[in-house]
N, C-alpha and C positions, 0 to 999 in steps of 0.2 A: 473847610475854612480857608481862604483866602490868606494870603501873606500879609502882614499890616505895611510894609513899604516893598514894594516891586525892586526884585535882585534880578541881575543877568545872571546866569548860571552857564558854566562853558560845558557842555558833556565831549570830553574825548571817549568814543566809543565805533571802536571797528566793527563793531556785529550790530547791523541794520533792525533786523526786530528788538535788539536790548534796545540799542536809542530810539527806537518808535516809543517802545513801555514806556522809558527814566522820561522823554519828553511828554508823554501825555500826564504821566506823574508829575511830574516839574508844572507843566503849565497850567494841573487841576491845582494847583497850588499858587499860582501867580506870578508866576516864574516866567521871565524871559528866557529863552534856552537858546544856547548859540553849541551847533553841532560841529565836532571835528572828528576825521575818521582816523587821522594819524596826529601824533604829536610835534610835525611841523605845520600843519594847520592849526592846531591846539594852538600854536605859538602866532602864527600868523593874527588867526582872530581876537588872542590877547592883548597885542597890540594895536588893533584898532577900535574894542571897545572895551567898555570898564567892564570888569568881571568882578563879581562879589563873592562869590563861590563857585566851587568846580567839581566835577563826578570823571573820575578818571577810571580807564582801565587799567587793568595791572599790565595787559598785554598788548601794545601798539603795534603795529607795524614797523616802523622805524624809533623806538626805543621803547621803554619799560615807564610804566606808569610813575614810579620812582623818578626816574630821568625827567621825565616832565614834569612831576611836581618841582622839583629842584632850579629848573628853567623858570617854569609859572612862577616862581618866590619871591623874582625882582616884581612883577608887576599887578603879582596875585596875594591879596594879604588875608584874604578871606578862609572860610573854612573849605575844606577837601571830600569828598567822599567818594573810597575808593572801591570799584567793581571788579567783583574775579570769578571765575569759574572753579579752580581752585589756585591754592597758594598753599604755603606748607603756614605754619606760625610764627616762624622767622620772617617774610616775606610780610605778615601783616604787623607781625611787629614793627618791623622796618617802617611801613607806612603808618603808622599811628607815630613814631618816631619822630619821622618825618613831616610831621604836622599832620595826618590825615587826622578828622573827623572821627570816623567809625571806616567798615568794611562789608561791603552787601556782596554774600554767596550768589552767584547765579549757578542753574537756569533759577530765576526768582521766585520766590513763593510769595504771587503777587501778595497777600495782605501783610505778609512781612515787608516787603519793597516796600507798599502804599505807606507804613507806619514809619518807617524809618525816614523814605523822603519826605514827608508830613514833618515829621520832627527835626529836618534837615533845615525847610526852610522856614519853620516857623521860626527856631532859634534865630537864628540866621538873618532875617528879616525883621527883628525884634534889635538888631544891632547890636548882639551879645557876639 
């Protein structure tokens, strides 16, 4: 099922096959996907397009998935959903805290991925 109004969706994601997946997921859903490999491109492309939601990593390059939620907040009002490989509980707490959405384990167990990003942007695209 298709998203009922078309979201940009920003994926900050350092690991090349995870954003191949979150993007084919995202745009079997309707999703515009705008890719950043660190969290100063995260930034960079949030300021030149409207983002409605966001799929971060826990683990950037040049800072913590956290740190960039917190940056994204002036210009990102949307919902968050956060990707780890691991984290301890603390760490997803923080990000549920922090506004995230939910928290998707990798390496993914696609039909878990498929259902959660399904449910990421349907919400989400429903204007809730």
């Amino acid at each position: 099922m298709n998203a009922l109004i078309p979201i940009n969706v920003l994926v900050a994601e350092p690991d090349r096959a995870a954003r191949e997946t979150l993007a084919e997921m995202l745009a079997g859903e309707g999703a515009n996907v705008h890719f950043a490999e660190t969290g100063r491109s995260a930034m960079e492309i949030a300021q030149r397009v409207t983002i409605h939601a966001g799929v971060i990593d826990a683990s950037l390059a040049d800072m913590t998935g956290l740190q960039l939620l917190a940056r994204l907040r002036a210009v990102l009002h949307g919902p968050v959903l956060f990707v780890g490989a691991t984290a301890s509980k603390e760490v997803r707490m923080q990000a549920v805290d922090a506004g995230a959405w939910s928290w998707l384990p990798r390496p993914f167990e696609k039909e878990i991925a498929r259902l959660t990003i399904h449910g990421f942007v349907i919400r989400f695209s429903q204007g809730e």
